[in-house]
C-alpha positions in Angstrom: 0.0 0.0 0.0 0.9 3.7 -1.0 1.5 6.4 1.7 1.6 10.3 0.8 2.9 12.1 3.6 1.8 16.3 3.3 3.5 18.9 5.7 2.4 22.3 5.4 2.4 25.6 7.3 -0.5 27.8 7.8 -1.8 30.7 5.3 -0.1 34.3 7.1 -2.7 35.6 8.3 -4.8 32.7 9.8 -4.4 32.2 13.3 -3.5 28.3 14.4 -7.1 28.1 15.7 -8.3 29.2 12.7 -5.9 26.4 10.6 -6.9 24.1 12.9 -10.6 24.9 12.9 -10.5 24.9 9.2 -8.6 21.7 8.5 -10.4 19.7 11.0 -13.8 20.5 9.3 -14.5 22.2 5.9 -11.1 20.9 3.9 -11.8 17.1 6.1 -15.3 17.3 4.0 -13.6 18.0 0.5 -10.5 15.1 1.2 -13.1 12.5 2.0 -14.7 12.9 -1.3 -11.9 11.7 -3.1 -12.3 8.5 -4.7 -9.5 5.8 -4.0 -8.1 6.9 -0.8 -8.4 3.9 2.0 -7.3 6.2 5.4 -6.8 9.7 5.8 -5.4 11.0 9.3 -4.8 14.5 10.3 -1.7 15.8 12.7 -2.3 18.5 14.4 0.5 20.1 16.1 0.1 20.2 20.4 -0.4 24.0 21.3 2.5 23.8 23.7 4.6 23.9 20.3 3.8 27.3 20.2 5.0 28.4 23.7 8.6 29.5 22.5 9.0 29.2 18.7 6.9 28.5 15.6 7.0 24.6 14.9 8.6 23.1 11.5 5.3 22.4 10.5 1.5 23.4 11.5 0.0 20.3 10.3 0.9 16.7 8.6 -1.8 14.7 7.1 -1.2 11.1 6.1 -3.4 9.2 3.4 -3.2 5.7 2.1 -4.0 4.2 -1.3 -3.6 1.0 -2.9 -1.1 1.9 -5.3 0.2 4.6 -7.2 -2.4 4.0 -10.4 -5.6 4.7 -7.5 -3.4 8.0 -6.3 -2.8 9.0 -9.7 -6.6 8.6 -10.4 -7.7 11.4 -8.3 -5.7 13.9 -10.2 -8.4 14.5 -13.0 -11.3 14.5 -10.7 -13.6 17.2 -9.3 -12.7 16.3 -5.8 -8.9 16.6 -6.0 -9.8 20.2 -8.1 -11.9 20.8 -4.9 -9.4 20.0 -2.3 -6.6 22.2 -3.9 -8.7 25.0 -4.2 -9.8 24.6 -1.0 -5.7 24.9 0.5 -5.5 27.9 -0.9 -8.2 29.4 2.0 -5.4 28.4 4.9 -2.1 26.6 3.9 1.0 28.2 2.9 1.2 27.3 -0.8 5.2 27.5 -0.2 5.6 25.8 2.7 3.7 22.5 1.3 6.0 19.5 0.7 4.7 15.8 0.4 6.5 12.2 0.7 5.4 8.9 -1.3 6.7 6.6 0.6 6.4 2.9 2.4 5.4 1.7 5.8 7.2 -0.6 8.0 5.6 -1.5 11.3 8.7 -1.5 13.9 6.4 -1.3 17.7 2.9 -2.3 17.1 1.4 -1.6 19.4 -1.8 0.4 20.0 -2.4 3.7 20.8 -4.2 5.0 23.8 -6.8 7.7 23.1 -4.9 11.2 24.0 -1.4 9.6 22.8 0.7 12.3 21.6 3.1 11.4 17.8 6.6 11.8 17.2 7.0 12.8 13.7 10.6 13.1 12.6 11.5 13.9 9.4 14.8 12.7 8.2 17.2 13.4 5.4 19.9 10.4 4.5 23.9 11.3 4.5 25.4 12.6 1.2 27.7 9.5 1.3 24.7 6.9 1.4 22.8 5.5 -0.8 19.0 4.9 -0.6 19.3 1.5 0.0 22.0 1.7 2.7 20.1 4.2 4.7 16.7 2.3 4.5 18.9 -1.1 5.4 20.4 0.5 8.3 17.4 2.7 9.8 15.5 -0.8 9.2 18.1 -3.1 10.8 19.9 -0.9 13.6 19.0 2.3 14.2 15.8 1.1 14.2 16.4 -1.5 16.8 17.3 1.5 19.4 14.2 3.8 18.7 12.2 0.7 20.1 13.8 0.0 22.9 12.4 3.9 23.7 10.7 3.5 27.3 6.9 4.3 27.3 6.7 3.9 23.2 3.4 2.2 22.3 4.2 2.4 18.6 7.0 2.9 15.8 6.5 3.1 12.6 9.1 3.7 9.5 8.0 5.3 6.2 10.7 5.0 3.7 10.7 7.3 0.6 9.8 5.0 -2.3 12.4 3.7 -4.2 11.4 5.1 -7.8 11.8 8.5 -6.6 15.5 7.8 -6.6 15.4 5.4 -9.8 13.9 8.6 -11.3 16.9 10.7 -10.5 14.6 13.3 -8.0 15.5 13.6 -4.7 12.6 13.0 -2.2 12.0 16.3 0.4 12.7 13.5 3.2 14.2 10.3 2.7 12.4 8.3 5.5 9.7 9.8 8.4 9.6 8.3 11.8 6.6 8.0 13.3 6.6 7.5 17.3 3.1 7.4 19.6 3.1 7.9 24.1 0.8 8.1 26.3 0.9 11.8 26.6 2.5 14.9 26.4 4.0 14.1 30.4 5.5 11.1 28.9 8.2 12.8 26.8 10.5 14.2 29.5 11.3 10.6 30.8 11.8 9.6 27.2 14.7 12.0 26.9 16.0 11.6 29.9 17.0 7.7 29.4 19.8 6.2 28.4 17.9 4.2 25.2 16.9 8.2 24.1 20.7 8.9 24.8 21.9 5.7 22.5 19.6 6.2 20.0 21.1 9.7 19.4 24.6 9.0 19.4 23.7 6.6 17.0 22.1 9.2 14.6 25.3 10.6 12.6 25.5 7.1 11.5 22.0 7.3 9.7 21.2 11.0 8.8 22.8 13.9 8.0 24.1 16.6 10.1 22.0 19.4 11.1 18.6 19.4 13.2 15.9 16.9 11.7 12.1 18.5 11.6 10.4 17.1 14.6 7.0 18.1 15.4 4.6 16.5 18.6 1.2 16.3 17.4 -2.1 14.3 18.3 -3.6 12.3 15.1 -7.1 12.6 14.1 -8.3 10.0 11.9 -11.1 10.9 9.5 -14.1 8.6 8.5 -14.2 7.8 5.1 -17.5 7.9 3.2 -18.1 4.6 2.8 -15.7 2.2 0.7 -14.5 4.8 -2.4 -13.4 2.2 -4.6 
């Protein structure tokens, strides 16, 4: 199955309530229309994101298709017309980046209702290729972010491979995807010595610089009905 990851910022000018308000209902209504999608989930950044510093990204929605033909489907469609119009009322048309990528279940584990997200965004080093940086996120790295304490779920999304076959260069090469209990959760996370290991491990996997790390909570949206 097909993943498209989206991360956006909000329109200047619209407050986050507003994004949030706006997202959560009237663009949720034109997505859901789509024919073809199989899950849609909305991140919405935690307001305590805000206290100190804008966050990397307002929002990151995740939606799943069956391959790439049912994604590419949508493109000549009313909907999808619809939808981008729509972005245009409170997403920064600059700031929007997107991800095709591949899942691989790492901790699965449920979710409680209230769990707060990691999502990490990372770019490979210059020096690796795709495949080395998927095989070693996938086989060690990996192995440290799930030793995390408290972590109910991990979850790896790899940039597809025909990105790079095609000679572009994805906006992330893989997206890490980590669920807690709750916002209280995180400061024991960091403090630990798994949270120290994993991140001395890190130069060995990405490249150097901060990675875009937002703490959101996911809404997942109802479907209407099967959209074949």
């Amino acid at each position: 199955m097909l993943k498209l990851i989206a991360f956006f910022k909000r329109k200047p000018g619209v407050s986050v309530d507003d994004f949030r308000r706006h997202w959560r209902t009237r663009h949720a209504e034109l997505v859901v229309k789509q024919r073809g999608m199989r899950r849609y989930v909305q991140n919405h950044v935690l307001p305590s994101s805000y206290r100190t510093r804008e966050p990397a990204f307002d929002g990151v929605a995740e939606a799943w298709f069956d391959d790439l033909d049912a994604m590419r489907a949508l493109a000549p469609s009313a909907e999808y017309a619809a939808v981008r119009a729509d972005e245009a009322n409170f997403i920064d048309a600059a700031s929007m980046g997107v991800v095709l990528a591949d899942e691989l279940v790492v901790v699965d584990g449920a979710a409680p209702p209230g769990a707060v997200k990691s999502i990490t965004c990372l770019r490979k080093r210059s020096d690796q290729s795709a495949d080395e940086f998927q095989k070693y996120w996938r086989e060690s790295h990996g192995r440290l972010v799930a030793r995390l304490p408290g972590q109910r779920r991990y979850v790896q999304c790899c940039a597809r491979r025909g990105i790079y076959q095609a000679g572009r260069t994805p906006l992330f090469d893989g997206v890490a995807l980590a669920w807690f209990d709750d916002e209280a959760a995180l400061p024991a996370v960091v403090r630990s010595p798994e949270y120290a290991a994993m991140r001395a491990d890190e130069p060995n996997l990405i490249a150097p610089g901060p990675a875009p790390l937002v703490i959101a909570r996911e809404i997942e949206i109802e479907l209407q009905g099967t959209r074949a």
